[in-house]
MOPAC internal coordinates of N, CA, C and O (Angstrom, degrees):
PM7 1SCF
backbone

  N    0.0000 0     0.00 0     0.00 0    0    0    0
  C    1.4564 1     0.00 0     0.00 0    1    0    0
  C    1.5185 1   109.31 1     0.00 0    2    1    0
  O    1.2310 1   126.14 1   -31.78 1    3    2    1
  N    1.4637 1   105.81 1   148.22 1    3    2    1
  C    1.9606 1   108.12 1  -176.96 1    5    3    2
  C    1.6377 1    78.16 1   -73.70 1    6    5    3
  O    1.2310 1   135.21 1    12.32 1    7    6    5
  N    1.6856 1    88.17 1  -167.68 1    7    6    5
  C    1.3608 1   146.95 1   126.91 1    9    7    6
  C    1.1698 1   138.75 1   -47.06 1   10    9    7
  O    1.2310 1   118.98 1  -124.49 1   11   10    9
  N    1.7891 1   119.56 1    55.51 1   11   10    9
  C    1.5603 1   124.92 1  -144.71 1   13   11   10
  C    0.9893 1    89.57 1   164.73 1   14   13   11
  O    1.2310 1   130.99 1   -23.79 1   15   14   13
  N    1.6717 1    96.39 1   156.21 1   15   14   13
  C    1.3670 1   141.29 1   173.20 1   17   15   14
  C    1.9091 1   122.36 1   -43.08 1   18   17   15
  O    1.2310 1   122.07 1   -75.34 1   19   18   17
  N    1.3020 1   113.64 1   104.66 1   19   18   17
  C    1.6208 1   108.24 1   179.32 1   21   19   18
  C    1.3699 1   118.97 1  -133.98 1   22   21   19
  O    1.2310 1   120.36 1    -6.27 1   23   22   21
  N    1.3024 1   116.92 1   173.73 1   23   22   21
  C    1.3249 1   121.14 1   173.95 1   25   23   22
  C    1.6823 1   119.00 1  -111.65 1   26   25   23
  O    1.2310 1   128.90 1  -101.86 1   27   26   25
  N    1.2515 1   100.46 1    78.14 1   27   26   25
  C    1.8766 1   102.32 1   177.75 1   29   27   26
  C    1.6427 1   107.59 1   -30.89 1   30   29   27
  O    1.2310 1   125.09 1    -9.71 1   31   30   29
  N    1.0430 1   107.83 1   170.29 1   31   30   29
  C    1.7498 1   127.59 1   170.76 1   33   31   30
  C    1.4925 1   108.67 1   -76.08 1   34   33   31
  O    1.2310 1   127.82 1   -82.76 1   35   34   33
  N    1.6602 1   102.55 1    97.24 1   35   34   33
  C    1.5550 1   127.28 1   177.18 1   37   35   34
  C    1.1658 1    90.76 1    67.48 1   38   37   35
  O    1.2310 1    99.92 1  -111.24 1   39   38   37
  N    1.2691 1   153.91 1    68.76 1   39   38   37
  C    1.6106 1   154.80 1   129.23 1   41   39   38
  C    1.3189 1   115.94 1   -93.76 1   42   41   39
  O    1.2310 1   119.69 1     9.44 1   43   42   41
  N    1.0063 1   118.19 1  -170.56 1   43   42   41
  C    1.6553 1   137.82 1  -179.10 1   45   43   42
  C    2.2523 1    86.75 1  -107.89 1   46   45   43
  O    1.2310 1   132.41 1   -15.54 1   47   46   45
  N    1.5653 1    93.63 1   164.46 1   47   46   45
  C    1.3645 1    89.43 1  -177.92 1   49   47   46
  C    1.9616 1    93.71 1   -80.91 1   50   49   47
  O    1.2310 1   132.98 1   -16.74 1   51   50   49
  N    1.9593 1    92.52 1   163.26 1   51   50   49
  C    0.9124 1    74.02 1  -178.98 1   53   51   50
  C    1.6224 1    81.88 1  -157.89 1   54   53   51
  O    1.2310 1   118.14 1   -14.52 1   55   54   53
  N    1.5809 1   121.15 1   165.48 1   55   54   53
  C    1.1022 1   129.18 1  -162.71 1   57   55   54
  C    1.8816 1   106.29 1   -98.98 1   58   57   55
  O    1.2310 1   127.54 1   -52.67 1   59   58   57
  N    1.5671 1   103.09 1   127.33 1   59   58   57
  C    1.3989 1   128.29 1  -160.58 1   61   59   58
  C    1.8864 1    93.09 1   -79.58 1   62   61   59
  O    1.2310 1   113.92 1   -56.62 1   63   62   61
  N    1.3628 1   129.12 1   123.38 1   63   62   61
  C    1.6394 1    92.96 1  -166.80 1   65   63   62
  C    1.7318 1    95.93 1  -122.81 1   66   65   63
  O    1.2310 1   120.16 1  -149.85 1   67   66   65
  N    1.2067 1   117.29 1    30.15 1   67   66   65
  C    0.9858 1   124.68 1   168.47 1   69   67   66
  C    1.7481 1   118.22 1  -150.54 1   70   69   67
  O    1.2310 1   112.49 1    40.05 1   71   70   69
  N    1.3068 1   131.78 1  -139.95 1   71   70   69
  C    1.4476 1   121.14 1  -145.82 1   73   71   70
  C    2.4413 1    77.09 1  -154.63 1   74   73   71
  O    1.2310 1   132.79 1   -34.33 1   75   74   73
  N    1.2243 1    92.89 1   145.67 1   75   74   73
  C    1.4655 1   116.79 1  -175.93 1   77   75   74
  C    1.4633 1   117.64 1  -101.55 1   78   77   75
  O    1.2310 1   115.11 1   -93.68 1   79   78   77
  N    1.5085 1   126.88 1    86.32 1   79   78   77
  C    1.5072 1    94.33 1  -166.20 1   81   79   78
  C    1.7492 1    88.51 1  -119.49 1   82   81   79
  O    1.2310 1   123.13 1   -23.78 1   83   82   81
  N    1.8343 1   111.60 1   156.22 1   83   82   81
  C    1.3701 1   107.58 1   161.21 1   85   83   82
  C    0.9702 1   123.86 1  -150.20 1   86   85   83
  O    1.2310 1   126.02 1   -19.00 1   87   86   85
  N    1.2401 1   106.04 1   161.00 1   87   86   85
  C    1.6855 1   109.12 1  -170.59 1   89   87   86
  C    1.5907 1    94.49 1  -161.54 1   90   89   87
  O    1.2310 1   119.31 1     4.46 1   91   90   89
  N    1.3274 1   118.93 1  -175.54 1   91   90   89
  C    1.5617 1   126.45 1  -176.42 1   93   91   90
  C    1.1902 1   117.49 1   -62.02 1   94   93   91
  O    1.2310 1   138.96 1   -38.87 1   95   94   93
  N    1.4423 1    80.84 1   141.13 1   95   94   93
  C    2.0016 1    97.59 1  -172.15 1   97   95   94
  C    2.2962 1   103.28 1   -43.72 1   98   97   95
  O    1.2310 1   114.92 1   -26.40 1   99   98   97
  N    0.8260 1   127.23 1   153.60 1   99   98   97
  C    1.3118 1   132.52 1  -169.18 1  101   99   98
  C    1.4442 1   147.75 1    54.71 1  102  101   99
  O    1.2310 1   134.03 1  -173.23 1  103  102  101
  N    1.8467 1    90.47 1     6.77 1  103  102  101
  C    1.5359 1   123.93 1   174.86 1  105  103  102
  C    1.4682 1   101.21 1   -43.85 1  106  105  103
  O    1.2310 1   121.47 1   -63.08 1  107  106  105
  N    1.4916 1   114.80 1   116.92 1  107  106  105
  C    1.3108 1   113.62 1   172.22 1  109  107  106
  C    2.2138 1   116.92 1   -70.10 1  110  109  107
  O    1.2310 1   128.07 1   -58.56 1  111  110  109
  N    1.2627 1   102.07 1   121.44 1  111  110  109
  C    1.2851 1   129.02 1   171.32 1  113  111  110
  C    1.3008 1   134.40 1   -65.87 1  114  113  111
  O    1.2310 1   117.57 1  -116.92 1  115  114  113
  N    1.0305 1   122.23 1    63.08 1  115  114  113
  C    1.8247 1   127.25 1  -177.66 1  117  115  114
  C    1.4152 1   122.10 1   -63.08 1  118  117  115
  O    1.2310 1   133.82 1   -43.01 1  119  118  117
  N    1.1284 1    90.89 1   136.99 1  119  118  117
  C    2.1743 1   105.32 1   175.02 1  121  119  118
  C    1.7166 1    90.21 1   -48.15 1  122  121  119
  O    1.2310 1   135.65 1   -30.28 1  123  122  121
  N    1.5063 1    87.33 1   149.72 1  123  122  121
  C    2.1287 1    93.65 1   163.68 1  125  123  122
  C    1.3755 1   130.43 1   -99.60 1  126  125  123
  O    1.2310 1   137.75 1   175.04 1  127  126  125
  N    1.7771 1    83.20 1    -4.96 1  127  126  125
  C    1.7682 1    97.01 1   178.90 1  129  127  126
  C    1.7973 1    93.34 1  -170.63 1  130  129  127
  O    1.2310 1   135.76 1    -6.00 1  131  130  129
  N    1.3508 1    87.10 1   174.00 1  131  130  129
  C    1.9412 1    84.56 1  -162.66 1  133  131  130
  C    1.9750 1    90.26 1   -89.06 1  134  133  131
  O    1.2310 1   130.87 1     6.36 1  135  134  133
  N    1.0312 1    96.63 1  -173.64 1  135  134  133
  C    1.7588 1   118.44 1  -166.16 1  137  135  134
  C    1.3007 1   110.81 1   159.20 1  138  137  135
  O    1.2310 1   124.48 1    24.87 1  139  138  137
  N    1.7692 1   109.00 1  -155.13 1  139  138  137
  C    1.0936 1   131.36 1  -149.56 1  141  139  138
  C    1.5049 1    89.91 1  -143.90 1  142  141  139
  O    1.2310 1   120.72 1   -65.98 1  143  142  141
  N    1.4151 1   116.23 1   114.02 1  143  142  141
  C    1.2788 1   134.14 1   167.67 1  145  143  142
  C    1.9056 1   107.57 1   -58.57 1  146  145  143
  O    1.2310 1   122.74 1   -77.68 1  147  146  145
  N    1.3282 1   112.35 1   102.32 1  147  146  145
  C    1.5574 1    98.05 1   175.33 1  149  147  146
  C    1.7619 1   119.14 1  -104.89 1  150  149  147
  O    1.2310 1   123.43 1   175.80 1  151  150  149
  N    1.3319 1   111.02 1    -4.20 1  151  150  149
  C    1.7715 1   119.51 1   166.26 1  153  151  150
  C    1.2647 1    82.36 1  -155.57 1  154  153  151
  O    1.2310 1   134.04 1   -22.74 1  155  154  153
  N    1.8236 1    90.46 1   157.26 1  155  154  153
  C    1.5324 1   139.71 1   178.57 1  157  155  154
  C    1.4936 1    93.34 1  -161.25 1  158  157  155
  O    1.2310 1   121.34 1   -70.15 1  159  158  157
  N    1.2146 1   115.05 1   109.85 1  159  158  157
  C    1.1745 1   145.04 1   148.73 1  161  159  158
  C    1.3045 1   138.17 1   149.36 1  162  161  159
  O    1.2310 1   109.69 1    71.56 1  163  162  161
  N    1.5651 1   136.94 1  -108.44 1  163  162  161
  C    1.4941 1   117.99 1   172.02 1  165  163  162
  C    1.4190 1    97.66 1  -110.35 1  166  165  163
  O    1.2310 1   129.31 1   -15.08 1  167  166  165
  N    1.2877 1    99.66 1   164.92 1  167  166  165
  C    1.7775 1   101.88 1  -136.17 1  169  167  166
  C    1.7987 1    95.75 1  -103.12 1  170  169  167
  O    1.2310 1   126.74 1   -72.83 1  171  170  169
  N    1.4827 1   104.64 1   107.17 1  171  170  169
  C    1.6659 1   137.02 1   169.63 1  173  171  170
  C    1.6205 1    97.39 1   -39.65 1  174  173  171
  O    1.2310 1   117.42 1   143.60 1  175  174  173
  N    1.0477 1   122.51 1   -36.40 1  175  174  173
  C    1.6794 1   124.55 1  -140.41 1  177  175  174
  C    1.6155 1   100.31 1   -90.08 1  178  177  175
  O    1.2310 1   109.78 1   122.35 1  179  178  177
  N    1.0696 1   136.78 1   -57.65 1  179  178  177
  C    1.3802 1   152.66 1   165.97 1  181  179  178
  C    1.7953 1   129.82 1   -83.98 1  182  181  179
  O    1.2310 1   117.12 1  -173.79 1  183  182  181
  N    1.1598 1   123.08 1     6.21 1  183  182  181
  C    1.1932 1   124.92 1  -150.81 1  185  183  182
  C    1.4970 1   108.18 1   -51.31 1  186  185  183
  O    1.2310 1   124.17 1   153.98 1  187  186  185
  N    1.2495 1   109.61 1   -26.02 1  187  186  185
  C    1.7500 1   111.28 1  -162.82 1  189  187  186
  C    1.7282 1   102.03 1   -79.82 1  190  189  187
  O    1.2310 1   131.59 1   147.26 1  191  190  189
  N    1.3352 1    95.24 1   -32.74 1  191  190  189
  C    1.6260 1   117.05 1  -171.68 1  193  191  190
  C    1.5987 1    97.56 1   -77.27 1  194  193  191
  O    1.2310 1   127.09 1    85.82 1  195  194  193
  N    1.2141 1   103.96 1   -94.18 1  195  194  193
  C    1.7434 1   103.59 1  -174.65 1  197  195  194
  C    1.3318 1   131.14 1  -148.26 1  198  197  195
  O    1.2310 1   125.58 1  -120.56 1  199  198  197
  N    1.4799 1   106.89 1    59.44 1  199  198  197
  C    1.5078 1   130.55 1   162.94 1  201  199  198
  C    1.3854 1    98.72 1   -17.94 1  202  201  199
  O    1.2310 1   127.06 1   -57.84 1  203  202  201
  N    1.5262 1   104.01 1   122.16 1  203  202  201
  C    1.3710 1   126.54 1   159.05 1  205  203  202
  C    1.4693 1   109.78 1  -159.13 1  206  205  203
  O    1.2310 1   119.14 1    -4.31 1  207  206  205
  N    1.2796 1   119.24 1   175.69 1  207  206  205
  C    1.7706 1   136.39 1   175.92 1  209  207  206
  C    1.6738 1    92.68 1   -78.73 1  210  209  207
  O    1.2310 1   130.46 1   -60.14 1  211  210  209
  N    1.3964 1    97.42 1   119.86 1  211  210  209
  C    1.5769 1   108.16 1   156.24 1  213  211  210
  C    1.2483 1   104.30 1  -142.31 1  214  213  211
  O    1.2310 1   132.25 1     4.35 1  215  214  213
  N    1.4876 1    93.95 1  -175.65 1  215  214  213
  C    2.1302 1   125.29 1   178.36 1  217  215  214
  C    1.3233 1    83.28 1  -123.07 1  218  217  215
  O    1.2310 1   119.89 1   -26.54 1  219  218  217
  N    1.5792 1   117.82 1   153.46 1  219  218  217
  C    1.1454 1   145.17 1   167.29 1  221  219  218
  C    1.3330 1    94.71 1  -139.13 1  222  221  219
  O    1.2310 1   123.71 1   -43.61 1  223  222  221
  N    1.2857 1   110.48 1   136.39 1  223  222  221
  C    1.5506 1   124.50 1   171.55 1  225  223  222
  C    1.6320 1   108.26 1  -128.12 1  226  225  223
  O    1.2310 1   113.63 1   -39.85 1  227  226  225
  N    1.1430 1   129.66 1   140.15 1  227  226  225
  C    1.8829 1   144.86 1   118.18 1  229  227  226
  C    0.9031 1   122.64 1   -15.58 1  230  229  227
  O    1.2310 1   111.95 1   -80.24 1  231  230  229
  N    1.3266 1   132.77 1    99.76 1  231  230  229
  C    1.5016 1   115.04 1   167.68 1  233  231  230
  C    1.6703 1   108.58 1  -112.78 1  234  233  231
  O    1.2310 1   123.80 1    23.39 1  235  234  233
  N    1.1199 1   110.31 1  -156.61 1  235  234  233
  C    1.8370 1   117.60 1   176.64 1  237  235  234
  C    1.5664 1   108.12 1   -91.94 1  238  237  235
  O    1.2310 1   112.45 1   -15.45 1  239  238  237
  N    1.3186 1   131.85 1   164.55 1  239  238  237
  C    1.0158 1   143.21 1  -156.69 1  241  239  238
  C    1.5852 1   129.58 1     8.62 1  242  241  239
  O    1.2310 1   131.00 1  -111.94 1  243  242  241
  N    1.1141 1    96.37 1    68.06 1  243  242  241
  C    1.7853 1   130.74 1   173.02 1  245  243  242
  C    1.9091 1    94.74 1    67.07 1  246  245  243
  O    1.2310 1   118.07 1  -147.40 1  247  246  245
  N    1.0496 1   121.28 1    32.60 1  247  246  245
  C    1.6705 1   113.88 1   175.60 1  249  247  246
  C    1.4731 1   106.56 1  -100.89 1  250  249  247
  O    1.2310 1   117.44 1   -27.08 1  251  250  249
  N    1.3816 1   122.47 1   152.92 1  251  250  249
  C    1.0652 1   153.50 1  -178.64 1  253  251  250
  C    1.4034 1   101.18 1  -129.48 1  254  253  251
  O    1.2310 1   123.82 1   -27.31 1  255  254  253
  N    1.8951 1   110.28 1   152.69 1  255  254  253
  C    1.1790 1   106.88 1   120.72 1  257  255  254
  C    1.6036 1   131.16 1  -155.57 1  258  257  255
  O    1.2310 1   106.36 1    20.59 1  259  258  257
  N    0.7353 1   142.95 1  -159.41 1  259  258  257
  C    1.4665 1   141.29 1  -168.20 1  261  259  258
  C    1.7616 1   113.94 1  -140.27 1  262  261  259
  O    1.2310 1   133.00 1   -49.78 1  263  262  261
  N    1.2920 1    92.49 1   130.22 1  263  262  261
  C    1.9829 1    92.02 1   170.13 1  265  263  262
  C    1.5773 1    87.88 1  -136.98 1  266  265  263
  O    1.2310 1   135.10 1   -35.16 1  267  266  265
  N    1.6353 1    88.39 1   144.84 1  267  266  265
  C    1.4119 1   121.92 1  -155.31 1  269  267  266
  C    1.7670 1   106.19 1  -134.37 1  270  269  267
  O    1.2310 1   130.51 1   -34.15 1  271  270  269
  N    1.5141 1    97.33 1   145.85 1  271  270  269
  C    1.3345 1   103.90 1  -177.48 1  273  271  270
  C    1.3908 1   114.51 1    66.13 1  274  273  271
  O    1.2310 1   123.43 1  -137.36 1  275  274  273
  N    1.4990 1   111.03 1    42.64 1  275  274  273
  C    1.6854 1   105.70 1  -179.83 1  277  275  274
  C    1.6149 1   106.76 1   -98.96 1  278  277  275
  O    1.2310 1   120.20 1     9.24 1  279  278  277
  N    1.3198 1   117.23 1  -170.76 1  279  278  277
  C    1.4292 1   118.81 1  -166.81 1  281  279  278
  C    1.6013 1    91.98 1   -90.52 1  282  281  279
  O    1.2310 1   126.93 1    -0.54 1  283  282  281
  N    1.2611 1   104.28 1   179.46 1  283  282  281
  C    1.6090 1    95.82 1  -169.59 1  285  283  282
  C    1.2550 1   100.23 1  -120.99 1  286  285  283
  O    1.2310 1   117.78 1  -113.97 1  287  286  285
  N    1.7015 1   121.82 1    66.03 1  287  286  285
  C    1.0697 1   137.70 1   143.51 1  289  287  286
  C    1.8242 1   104.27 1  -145.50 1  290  289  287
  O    1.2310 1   129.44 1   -21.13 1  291  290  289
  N    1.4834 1    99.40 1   158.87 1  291  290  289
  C    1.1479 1   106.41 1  -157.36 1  293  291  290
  C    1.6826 1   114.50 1  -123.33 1  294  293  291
  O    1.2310 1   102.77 1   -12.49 1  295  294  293
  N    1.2901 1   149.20 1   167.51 1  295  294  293
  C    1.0361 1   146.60 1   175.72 1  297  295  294
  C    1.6801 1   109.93 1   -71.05 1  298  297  295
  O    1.2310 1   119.64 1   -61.87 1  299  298  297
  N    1.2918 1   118.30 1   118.13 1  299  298  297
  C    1.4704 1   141.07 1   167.77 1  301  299  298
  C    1.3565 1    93.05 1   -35.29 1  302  301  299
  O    1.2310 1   127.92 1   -68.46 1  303  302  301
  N    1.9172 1   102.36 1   111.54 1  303  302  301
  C    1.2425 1   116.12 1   160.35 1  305  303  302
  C    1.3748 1   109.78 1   119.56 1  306  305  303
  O    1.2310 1   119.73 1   151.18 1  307  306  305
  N    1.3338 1   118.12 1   -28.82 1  307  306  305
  C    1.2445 1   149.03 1  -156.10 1  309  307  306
  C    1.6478 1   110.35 1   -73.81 1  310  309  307
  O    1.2310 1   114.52 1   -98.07 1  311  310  309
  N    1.2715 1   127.99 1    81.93 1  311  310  309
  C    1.5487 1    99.59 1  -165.51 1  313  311  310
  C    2.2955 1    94.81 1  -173.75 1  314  313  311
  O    1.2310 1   139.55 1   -35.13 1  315  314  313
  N    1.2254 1    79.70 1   144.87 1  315  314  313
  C    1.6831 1    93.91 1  -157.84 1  317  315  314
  C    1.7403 1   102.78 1   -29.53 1  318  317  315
  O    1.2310 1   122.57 1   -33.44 1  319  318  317
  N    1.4789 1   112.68 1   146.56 1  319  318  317
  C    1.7411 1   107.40 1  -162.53 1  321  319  318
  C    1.2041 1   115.32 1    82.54 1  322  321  319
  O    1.2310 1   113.74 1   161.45 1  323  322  321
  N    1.3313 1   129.45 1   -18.55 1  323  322  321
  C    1.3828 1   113.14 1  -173.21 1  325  323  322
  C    1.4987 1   124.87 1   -91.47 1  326  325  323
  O    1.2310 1   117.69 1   -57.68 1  327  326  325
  N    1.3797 1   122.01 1   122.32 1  327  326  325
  C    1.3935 1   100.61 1   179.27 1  329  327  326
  C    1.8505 1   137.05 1   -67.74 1  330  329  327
  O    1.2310 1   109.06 1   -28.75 1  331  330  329
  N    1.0105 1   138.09 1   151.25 1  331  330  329
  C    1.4666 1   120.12 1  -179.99 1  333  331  330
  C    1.4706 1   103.13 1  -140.31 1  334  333  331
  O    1.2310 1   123.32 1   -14.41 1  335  334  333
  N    1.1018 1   111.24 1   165.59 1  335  334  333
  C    1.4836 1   116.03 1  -163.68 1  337  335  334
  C    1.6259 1    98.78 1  -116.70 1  338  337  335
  O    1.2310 1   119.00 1     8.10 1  339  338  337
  N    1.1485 1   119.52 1  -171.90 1  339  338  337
  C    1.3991 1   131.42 1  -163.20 1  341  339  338
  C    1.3672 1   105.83 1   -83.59 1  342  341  339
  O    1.2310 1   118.19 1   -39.57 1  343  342  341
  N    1.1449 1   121.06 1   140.43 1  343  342  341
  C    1.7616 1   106.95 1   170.54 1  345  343  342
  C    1.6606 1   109.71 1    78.58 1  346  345  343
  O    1.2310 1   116.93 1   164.59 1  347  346  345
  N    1.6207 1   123.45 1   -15.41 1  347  346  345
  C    1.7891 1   118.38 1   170.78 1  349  347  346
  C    1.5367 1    97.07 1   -71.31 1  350  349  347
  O    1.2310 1   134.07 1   -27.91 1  351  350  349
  N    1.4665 1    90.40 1   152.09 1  351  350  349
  C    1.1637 1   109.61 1   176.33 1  353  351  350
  C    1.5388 1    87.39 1   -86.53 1  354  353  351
  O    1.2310 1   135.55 1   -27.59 1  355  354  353
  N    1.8775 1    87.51 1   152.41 1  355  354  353
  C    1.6787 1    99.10 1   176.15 1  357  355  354
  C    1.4837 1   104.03 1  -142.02 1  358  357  355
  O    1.2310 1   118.82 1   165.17 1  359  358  357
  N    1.2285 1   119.85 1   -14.83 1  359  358  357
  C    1.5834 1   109.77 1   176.91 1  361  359  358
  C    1.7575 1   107.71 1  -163.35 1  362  361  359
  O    1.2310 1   116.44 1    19.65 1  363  362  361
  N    1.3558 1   124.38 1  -160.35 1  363  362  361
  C    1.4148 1   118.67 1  -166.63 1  365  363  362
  C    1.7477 1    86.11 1  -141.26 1  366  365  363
  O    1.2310 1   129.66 1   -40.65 1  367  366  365
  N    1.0859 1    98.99 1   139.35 1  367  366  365
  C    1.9070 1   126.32 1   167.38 1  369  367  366
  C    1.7215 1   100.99 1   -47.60 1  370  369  367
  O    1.2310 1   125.82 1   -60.67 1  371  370  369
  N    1.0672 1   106.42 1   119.33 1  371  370  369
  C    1.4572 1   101.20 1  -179.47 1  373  371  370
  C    1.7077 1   109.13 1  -150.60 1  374  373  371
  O    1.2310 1   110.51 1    -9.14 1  375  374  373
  N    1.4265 1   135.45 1   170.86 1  375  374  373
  C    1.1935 1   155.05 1   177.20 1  377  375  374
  C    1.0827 1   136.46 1   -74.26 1  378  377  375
  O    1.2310 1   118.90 1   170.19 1  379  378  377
  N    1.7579 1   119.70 1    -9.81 1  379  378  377
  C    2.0802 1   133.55 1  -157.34 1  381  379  378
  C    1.4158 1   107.30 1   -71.80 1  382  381  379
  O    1.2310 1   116.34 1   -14.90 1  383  382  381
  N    0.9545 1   124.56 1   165.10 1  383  382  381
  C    1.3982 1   140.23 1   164.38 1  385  383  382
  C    1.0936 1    93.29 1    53.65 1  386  385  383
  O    1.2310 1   126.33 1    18.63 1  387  386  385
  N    1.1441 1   105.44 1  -161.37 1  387  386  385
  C    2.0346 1   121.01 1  -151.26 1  389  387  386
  C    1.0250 1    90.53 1   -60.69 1  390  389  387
  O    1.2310 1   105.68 1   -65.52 1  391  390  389
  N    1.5284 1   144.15 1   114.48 1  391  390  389
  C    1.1634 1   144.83 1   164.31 1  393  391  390
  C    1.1341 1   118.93 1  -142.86 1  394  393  391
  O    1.2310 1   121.94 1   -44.60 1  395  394  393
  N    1.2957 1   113.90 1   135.40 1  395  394  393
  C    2.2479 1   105.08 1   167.13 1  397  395  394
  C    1.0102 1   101.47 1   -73.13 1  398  397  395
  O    1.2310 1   106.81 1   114.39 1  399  398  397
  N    0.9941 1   142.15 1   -65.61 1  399  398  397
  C    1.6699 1   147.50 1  -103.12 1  401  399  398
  C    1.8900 1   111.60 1   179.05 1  402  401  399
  O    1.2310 1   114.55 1   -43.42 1  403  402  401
  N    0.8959 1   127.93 1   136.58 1  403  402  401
  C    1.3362 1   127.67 1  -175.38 1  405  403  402
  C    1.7012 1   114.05 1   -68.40 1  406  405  403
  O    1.2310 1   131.81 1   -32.16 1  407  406  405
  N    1.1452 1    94.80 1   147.84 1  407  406  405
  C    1.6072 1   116.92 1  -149.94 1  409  407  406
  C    0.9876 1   132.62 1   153.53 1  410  409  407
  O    1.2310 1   113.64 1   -26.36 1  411  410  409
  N    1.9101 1   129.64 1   153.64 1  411  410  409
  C    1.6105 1   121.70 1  -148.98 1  413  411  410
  C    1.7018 1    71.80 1  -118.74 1  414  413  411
  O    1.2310 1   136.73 1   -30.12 1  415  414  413
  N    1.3226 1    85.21 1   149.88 1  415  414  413
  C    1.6020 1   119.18 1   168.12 1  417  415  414
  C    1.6496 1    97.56 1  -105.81 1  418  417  415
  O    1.2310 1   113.28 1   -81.89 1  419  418  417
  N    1.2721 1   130.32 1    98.11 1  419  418  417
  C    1.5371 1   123.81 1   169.99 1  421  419  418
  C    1.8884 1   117.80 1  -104.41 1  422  421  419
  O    1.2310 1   136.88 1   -73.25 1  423  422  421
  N    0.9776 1    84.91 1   106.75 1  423  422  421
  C    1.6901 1    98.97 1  -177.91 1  425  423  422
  C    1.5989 1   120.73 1  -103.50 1  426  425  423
  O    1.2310 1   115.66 1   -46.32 1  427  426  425
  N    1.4952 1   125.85 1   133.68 1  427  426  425
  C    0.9472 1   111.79 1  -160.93 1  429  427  426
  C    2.0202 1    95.51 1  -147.02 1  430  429  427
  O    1.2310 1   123.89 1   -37.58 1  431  430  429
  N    1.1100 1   110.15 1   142.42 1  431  430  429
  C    1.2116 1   112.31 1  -146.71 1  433  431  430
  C    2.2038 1   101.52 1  -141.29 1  434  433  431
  O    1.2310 1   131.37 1   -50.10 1  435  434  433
  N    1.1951 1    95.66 1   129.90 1  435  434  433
  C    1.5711 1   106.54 1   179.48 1  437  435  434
  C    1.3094 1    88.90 1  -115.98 1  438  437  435
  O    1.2310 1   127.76 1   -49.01 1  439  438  437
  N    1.7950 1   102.67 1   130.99 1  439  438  437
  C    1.3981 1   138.45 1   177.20 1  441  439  438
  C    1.6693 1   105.86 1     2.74 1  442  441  439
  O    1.2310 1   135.20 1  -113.45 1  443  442  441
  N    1.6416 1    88.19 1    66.55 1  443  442  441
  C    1.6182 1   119.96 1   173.56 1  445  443  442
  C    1.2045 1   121.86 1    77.40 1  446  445  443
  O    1.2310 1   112.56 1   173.05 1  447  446  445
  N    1.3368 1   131.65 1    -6.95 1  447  446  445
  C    1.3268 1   138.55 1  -154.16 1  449  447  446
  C    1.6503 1    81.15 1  -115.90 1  450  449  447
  O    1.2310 1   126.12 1   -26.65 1  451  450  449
  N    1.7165 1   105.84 1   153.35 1  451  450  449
  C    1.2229 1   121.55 1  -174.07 1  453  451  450
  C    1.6566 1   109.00 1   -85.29 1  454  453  451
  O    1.2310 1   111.94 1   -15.94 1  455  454  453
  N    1.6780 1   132.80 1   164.06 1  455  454  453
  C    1.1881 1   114.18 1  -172.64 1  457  455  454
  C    1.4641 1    89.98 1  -154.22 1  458  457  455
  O    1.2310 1   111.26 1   -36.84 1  459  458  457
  N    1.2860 1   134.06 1   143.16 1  459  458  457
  C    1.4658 1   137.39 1   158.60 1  461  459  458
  C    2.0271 1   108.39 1   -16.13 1  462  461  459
  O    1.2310 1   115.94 1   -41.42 1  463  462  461
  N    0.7593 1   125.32 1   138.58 1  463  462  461
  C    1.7667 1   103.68 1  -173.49 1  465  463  462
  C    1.9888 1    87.16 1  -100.10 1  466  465  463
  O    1.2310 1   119.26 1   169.87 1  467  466  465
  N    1.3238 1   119.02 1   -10.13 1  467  466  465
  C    1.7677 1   114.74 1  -172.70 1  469  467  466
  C    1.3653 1    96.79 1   -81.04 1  470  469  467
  O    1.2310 1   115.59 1   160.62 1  471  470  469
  N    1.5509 1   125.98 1   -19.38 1  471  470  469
  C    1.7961 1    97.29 1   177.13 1  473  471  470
  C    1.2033 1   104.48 1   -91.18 1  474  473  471
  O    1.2310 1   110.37 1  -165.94 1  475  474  473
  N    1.4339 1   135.70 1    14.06 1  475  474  473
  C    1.1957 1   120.08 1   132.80 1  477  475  474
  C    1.8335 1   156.70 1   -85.31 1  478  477  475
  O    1.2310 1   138.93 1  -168.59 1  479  478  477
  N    1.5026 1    80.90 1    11.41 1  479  478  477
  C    1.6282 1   111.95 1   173.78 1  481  479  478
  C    1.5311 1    97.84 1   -57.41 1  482  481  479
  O    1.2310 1   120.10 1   180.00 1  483  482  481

């Protein structure tokens, strides 16, 4: 799924606020830029919406971002405080929370507000 406007199964429409990517269940998951890991585990931020296992990271100039729907184990080392660099693996492609089908939900967010996560490609 983009970055855009949809209609879940029997919902009201509702806004997608991150980017859909998939590949095999345990596909290792890399940071997109280095930071400061601020959660590892099931995800505080959405629970009502769509509780799943993520990483939330810190980045530089008020960015965040979030990967969602990971397996609920995490990359050795990996854990709130920790720094990681660009390209570490930090977690595995996985199925939790509202999910069809396995796949990362990657969301990425300027000083809290949601943002396309591709203009940060």
């Amino acid at each position: 799924s983009s970055f855009s406007w949809y209609a879940p199964r029997g919902g009201c429409p509702s806004f997608h606020d991150g980017i859909d990517i998939s590949n095999a269940d345990g596909t290792p998951i890399r940071a997109a830029a280095a930071g400061v890991v601020a959660f590892v585990g099931y995800n505080p931020y959405e629970a009502r919406k769509d509780a799943a296992w993520i990483v939330a990271i810190g980045h530089a100039n008020g960015l965040d971002s979030r990967y969602a729907h990971l397996q609920p184990r995490f990359a050795p080392g990996v854990r709130a405080g920790s720094r990681v660099a660009r390209g570490q693996v930090i977690g595995y492609m996985g199925n939790t929370g509202r999910s069809t089908g396995t796949h990362l939900h990657w969301q990425v967010n300027r000083n809290g507000v949601a943002v396309d996560p591709r203009s940060q490609l």
